[in-house]
C-alpha positions as CSV (number, residue, x, y, z in Angstrom):
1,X,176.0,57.7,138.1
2,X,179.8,56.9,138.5
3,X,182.5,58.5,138.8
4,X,183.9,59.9,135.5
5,X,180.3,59.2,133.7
6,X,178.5,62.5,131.9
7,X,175.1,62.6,131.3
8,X,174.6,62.5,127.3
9,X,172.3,65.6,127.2
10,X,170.3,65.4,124.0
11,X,171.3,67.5,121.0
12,X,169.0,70.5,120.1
13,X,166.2,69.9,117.1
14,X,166.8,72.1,114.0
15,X,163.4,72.6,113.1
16,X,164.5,73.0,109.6
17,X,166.0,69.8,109.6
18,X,162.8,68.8,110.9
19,X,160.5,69.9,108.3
20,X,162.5,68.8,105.5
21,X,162.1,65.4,106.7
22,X,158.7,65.5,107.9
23,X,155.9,64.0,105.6
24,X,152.5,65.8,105.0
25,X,151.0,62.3,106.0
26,X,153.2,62.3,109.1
27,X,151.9,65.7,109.9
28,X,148.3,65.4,109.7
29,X,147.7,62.0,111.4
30,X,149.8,63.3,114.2
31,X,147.1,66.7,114.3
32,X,144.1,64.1,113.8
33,X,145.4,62.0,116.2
34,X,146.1,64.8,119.1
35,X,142.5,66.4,118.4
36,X,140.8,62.8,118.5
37,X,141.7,61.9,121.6
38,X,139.7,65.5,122.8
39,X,135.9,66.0,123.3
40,X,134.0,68.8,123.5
41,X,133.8,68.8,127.4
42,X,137.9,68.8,126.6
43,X,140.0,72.2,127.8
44,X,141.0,73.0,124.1
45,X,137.0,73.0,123.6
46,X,136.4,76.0,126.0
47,X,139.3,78.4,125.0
48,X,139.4,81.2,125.7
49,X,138.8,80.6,129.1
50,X,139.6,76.7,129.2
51,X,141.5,77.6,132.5
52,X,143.0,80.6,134.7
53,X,146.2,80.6,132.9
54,X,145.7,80.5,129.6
55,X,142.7,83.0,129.7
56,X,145.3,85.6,131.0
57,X,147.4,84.9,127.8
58,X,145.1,84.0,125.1
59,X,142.7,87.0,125.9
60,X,145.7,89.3,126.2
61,X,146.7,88.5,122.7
62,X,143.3,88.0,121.4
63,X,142.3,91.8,121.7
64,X,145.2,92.9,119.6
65,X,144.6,90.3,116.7
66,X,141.1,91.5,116.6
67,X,142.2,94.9,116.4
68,X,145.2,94.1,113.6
69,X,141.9,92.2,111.8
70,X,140.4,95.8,112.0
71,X,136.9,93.4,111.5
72,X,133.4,94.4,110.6
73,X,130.0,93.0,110.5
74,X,128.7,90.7,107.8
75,X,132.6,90.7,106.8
76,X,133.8,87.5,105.1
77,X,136.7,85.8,107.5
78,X,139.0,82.9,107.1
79,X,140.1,81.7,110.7
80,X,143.0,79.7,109.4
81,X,144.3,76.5,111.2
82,X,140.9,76.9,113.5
83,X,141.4,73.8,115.3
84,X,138.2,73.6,118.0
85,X,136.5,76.1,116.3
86,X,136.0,78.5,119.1
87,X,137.7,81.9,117.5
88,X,135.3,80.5,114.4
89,X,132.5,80.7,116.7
90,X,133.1,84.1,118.3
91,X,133.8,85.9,115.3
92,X,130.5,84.2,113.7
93,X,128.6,85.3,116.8
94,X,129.9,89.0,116.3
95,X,128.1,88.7,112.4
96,X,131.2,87.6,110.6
97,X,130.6,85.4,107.9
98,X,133.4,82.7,109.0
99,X,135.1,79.5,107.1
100,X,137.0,78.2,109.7
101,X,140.0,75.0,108.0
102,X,142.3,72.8,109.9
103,X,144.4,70.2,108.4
104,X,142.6,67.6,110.6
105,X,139.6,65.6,110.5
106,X,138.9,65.2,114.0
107,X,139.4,68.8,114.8
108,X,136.8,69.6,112.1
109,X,134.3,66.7,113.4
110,X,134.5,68.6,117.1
111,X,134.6,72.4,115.8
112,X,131.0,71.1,113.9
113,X,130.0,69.5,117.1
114,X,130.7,72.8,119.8
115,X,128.8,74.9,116.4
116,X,125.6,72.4,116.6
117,X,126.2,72.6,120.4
118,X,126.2,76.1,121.0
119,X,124.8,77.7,118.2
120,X,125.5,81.0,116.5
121,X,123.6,84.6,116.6
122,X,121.1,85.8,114.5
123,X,123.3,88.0,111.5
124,X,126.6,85.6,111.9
125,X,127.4,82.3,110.0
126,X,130.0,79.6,110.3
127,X,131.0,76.7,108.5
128,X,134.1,74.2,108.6
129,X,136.0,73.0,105.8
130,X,139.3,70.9,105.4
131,X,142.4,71.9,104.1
132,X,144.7,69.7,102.7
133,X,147.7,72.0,103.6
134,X,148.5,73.2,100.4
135,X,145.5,74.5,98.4
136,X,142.8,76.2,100.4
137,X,139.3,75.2,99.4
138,X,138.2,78.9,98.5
139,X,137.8,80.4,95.5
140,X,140.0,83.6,94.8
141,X,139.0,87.0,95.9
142,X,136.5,85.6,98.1
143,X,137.8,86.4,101.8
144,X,138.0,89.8,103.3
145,X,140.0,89.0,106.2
146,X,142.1,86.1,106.9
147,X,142.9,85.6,110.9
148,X,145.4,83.2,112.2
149,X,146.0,82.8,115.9
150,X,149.2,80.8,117.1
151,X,148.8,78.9,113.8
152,X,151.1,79.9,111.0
153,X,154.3,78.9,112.9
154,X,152.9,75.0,112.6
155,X,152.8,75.1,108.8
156,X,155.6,73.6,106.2
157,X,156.0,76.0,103.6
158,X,155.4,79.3,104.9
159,X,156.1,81.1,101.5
160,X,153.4,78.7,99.6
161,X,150.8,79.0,102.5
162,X,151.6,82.8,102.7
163,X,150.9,83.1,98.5
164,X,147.5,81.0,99.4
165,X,146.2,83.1,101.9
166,X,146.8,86.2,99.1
167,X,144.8,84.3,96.3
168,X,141.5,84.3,97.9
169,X,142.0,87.8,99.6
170,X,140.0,90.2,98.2
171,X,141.8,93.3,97.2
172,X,141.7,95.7,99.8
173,X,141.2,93.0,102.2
174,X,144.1,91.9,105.0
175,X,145.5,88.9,106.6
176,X,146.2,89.2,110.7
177,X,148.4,87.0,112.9
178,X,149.6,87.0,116.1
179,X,152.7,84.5,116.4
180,X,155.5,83.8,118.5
181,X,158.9,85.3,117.9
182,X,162.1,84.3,115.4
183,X,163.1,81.8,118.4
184,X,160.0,80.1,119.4
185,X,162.1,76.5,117.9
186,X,164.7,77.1,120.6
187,X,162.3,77.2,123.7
188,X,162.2,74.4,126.1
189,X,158.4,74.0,125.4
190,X,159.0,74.5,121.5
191,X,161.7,71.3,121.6
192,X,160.3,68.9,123.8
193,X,156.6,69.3,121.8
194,X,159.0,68.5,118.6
195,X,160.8,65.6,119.9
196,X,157.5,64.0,122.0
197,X,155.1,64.9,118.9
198,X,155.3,65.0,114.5
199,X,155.0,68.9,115.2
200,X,156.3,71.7,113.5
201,X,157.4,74.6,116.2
202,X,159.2,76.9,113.9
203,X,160.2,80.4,113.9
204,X,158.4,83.1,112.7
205,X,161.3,86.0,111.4
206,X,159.8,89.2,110.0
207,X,162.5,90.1,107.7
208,X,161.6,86.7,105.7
209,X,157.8,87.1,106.3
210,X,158.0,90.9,105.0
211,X,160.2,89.2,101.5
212,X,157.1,86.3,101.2
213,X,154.9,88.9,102.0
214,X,156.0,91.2,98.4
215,X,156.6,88.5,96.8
216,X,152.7,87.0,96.5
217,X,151.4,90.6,96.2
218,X,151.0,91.4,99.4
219,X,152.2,94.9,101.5
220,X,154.5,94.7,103.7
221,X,153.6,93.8,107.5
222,X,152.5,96.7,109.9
223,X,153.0,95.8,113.7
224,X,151.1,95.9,116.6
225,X,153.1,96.4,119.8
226,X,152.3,96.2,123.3
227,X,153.6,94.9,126.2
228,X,151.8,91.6,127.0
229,X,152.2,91.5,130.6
230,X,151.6,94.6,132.5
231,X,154.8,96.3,134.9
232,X,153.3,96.3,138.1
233,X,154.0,99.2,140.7
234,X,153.0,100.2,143.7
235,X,151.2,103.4,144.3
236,X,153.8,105.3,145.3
237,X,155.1,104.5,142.3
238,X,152.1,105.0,140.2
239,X,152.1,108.7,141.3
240,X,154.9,109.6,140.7
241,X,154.3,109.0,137.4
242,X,152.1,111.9,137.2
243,X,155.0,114.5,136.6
244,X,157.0,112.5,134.6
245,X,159.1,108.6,133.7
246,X,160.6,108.1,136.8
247,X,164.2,106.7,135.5
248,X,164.2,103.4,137.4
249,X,160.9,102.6,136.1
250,X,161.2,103.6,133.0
251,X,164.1,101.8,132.0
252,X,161.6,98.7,133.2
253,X,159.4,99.6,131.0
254,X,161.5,99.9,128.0
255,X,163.7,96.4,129.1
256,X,160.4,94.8,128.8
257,X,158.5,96.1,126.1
258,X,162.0,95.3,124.2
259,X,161.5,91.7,125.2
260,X,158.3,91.8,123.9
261,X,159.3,93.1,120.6
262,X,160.1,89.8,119.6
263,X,158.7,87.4,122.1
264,X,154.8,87.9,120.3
265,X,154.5,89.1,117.3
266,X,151.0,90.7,116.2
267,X,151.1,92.0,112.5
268,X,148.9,92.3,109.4
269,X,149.7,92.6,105.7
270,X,146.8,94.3,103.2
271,X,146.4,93.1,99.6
272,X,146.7,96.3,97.3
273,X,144.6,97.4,94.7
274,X,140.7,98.6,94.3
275,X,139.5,97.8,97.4
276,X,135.2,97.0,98.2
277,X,134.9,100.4,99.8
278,X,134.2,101.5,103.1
279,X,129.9,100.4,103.2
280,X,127.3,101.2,106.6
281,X,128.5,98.0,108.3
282,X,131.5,100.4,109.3
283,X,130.0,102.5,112.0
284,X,132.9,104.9,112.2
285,X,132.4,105.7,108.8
286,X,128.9,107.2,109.2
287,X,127.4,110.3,109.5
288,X,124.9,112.5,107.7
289,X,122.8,115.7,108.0
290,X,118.8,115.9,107.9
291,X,117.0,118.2,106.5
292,X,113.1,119.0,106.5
293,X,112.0,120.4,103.2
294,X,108.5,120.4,103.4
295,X,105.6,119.6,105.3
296,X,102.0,120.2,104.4
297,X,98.9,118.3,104.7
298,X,97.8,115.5,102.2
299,X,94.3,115.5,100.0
300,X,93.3,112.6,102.0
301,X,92.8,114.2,105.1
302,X,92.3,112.0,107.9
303,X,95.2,114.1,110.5
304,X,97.8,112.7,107.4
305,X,100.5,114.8,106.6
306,X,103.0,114.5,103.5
307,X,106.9,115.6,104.9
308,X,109.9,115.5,102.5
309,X,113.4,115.3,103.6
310,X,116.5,115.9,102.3
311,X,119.4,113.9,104.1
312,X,123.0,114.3,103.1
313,X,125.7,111.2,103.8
314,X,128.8,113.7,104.7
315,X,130.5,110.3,106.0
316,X,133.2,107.8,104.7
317,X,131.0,105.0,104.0
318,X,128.6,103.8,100.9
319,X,125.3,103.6,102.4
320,X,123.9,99.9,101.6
321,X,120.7,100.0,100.3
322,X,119.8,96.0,99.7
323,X,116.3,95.1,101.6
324,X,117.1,92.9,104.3
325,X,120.7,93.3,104.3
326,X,123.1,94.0,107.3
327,X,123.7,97.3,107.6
328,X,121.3,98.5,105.1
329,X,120.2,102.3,105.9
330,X,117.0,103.2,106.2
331,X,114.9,106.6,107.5
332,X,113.8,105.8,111.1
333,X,110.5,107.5,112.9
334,X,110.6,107.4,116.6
335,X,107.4,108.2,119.0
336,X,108.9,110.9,121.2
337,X,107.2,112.8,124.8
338,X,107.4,116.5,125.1
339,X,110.6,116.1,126.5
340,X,112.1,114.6,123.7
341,X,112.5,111.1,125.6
342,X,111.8,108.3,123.0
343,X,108.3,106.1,124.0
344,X,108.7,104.4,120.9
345,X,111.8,103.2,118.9
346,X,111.0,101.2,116.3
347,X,108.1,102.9,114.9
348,X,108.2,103.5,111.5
349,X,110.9,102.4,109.0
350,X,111.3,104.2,105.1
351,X,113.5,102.8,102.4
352,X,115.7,105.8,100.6
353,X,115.1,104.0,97.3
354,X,117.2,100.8,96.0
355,X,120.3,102.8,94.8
356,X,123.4,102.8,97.6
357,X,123.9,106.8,98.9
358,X,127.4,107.6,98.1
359,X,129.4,109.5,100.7
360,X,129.1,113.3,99.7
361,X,125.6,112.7,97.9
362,X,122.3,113.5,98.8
363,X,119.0,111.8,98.4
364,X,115.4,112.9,99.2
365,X,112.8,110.5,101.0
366,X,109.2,111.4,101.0
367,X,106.6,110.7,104.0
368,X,102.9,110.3,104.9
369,X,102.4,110.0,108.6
370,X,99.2,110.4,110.2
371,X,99.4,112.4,113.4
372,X,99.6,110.0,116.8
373,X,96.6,110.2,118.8
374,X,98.2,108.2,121.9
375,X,99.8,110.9,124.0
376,X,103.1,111.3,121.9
377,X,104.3,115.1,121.2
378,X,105.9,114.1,118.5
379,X,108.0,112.3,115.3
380,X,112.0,112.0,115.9
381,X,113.4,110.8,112.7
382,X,116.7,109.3,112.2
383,X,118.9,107.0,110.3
384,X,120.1,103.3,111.2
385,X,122.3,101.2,109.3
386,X,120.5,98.2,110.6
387,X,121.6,95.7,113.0
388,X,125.2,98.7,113.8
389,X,123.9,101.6,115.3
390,X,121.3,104.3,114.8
391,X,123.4,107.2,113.8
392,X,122.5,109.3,116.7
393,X,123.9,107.0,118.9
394,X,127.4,107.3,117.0
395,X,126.7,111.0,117.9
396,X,127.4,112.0,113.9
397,X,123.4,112.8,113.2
398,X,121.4,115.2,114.9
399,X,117.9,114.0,114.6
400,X,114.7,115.8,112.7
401,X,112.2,116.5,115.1
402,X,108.5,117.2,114.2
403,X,106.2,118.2,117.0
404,X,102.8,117.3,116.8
405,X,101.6,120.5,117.4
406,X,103.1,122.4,114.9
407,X,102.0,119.7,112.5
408,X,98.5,120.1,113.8
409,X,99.0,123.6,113.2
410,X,99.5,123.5,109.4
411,X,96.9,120.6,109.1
412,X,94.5,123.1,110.6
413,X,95.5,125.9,108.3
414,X,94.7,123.9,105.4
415,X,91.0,122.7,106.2
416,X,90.2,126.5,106.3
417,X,91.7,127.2,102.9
C-alpha cells in the first residue's frame, strides 16, 4: 500500500435492503444449492453432535426449545425450515407425529434419505414435505405444536410466515423458537454469510414479533431465559456461595445473563381458544384412586374369582380410551411374591369400557381371575396409560393388592355354603 492510500473497507449490508431485493427464486436455488452439495455422511447430516463445538451450543439451546414446545407423545409437530431432518427425526423417535418442510429440494431428498437410513421408533412418525415459502402444505387446525430451531430469522416475510404457522395451529396448540437476537444482521458471521451467499440473516426484535404475533391471533410471546454458557468459578468461589451472592460474582452473573437476554432468544406464543384437553399421553396430568368393591367366587368354580373395582381419575387429564392407541388406559394385573416384588408385569390387561374417563369421574371395571397356581402370593392391579408410564411409577396411584390367600379364603367359604 502507499503512502496516502486507505483501504476501501466495504459498507455494511442492510438486510432489509437485502430482502426487498432478493427474489424467492434467488432464495431457494441458493438453499438447494448449499444442501446439494452435502451428503448424508456430511456434518449438517449428524447434528446435533456433528462436531465438539457445535454440540456444546446446539444441545445447550436444544433443551430449552423442547421445554418452550412443552411436547407430548403421539403430539402432532411441524419442525419448520427442518433442513437435514435430524430435529424431525428425534422428535419422531420420542412418538411425535412430525411433518418436517424446508424450502429446498435437496434438503428434503437427504432428510428422506437419513429417515430410510436410520429409521424411526415404534409409536413415532415422520414425513417431509416442501414448502414453497409462502403457503404451508397443511391443512388448518391440524398441528399441535410448531418448532423452529435457528430458522425463522432466514425467512422473507416474517409477518405472512408468522400468520401461516397460526392457520394450521390447533387452538390451544403453540408455536416455539429459539432465534438469535434483534442484531444477528450486524454480526461478522451474519454479514459475510449475506454478502458470500443469497441468504437472509435478519433480525429477530420481540417488540415486532409480539405486534405479528396479536395480529394473526396469536398470544403474545412468553420467554425462556437462561444463561447459555455457564460462569465458571473456582471452588473457593463456589462455596462461598453457600451463605449468600458474593458481590463480585454476582454482578458476573447478572452482566452475562443481561447479554444473554438478547443474544438467544427462546420464546413461544399459544393460539387461544378451546383447546384438545389435557388426554393420558400427559403423564403429569395423571393420577387416580383404586378401589376394591367386591370379591366373591364365581358359579364356575374352577379357583375363579369375580372382583369389581371402582377407580376414580382425580387427575388433570381425559383418560383415552381408543383400543390400540397411545396412551390409552387400561386396568393392569401384575404377578406379585409375598413381598410385594413384581415376578410378572405384563400379566393381565382390562379395557374400562370405550368411553374416555373424565378427570373427577369414576368408572367400574369388573374381573374374573382364576387364582395362580405357580408360586405367586398374589394380584397387584394398576393403571397404565400405555406406552407413558404405569401410574405407580408417576407415584400418583397406590396400587390394589389381592393376596392369594385371602382370595382362597372366600373361595373356600363358598364351596361349603
Amino acid at each position: 500500500m502507499f503512502e496516502g492510500q486507505s483501504v476501501q473497507r466495504p459498507s455494511k449490508i442492510n438486510v432489509k435492503q437485502l430482502i426487498a431485493e432478493l427474489q424467492d427464486g434467488e432464495l431457494l436455488a441458493a438453499a438447494d444449492g448449499y444442501f446439494d452439495s452435502l451428503d448424508i455422511d456430511s456434518e449438517q447430516c449428524h447434528k446435533p453432535f456433528s462436531n465438539v463445538a457445535d454440540a456444546v451450543h446446539i444441545t445447550r439451546n436444544l433443551s430449552l426449545l423442547l421445554q418452550a414446545a412443552d411436547l407430548f407423545r403421539g403430539a402432532v409437530v411441524l419442525d419448520f425450515g427442518c433442513a437435514t431432518g435430524w430435529l424431525s427425526l428425534a422428535l419422531a423417535n420420542v412418538g411425535c407425529k412430525v411433518v418436517g418442510v424446508d424450502i429446498a429440494p435437496s434438503a428434503l431428498r437427504l432428510a428422506d434419505s437419513l429417515r430410510v437410513k436410520r429409521g424411526v421408533r415404534a409409536g413415532g412418525e415422520v414425513r417431509f414435505a416442501a414448502y414453497d415459502g409462502h403457503r404451508l402444505p397443511l391443512d388448518d387446525d391440524s398441528i399441535d405444536r410448531v418448532v423452529c430451531f435457528d430458522a425463522f430469522h432466514h425467512v422473507k416475510n416474517q409477518h405472512a410466515t408468522l400468520s401461516e404457522m397460526a392457520r394450521v395451529l390447533r387452538p390451544g396448540g403453540l408455536i416455539a423458537m429459539l432465534e438469535p437476537g434483534p442484531f444477528h444482521s450486524q454480526t461478522a458471521q451474519s454479514q459475510a454469510e449475506m454478502s458470500q451467499y443469497k441468504v437472509i440473516e435478519n433480525d429477530i426484535v420481540m417488540a415486532e414479533i409480539a405486534a405479528a404475533a396479536t395480529e394473526v391471533g396469536l398470544a403474545a410471546p412468553q420467554m425462556l431465559v437462561q444463561m447459555h454458557e455457564p460462569l465458571l468459578l473456582s471452588f473457593e468461589q463456589y462455596q462461598q456461595w453457600a451463605t449468600g451472592v458474593p458481590k463480585r460474582e454476582g454482578g458476573q452473573l447478572l452482566t452475562k445473563l443481561h447479554r444473554h437476554f438478547t443474544d438467544t432468544q427462546c420464546f413461544f406464543m399459544l393460539k387461544p381458544g378451546q383447546a384438545m384437553g389435557i388426554d393420558s399421553r400427559r403423564p403429569e396430568a395423571l393420577a387416580a384412586v383404586i378401589e376394591l368393591v367386591s370379591a366373591k367366587a364365581t358359579e364356575s368354580g374352577a379357583n375363579t374369582i369375580a372382583l369389581k373395582f371402582r377407580i376414580h381419575n382425580t387427575g388433570q387429564a381425559l383418560w383415552i380410551a381408543t383400543p390400540g392407541a397411545v396412551g390409552v388406559v387400561n386396568f393392569g394385573c401384575q404377578l406379585i411374591g409375598r413381598d410385594k416384588t413384581i415376578q410378572e408385569v405384563d400379566f393381565l390387561r382390562f379395557s374400562l369400557g370405550v368411553t374416555p374417563t373424565l378427570p373427577a369421574t369414576s368408572t367400574e371395571v369388573s374381573i374374573s381371575l382364576q387364582l395362580p397356581d405357580d408360586g405367586a402370593a398374589g394380584f397387584q392391579f394398576d393403571l397404565v396409560a400405555e406406552q407413558i408410564a404405569w401410574f405407580s411409577q408417576l407415584g400418583r396411584c397406590e396400587p390394589a393388592v389381592c393376596w392369594a390367600k385371602d382370595l382362597n379364603r372366600i373361595l373356600n367359604a363358598a364351596k361349603t355354603k
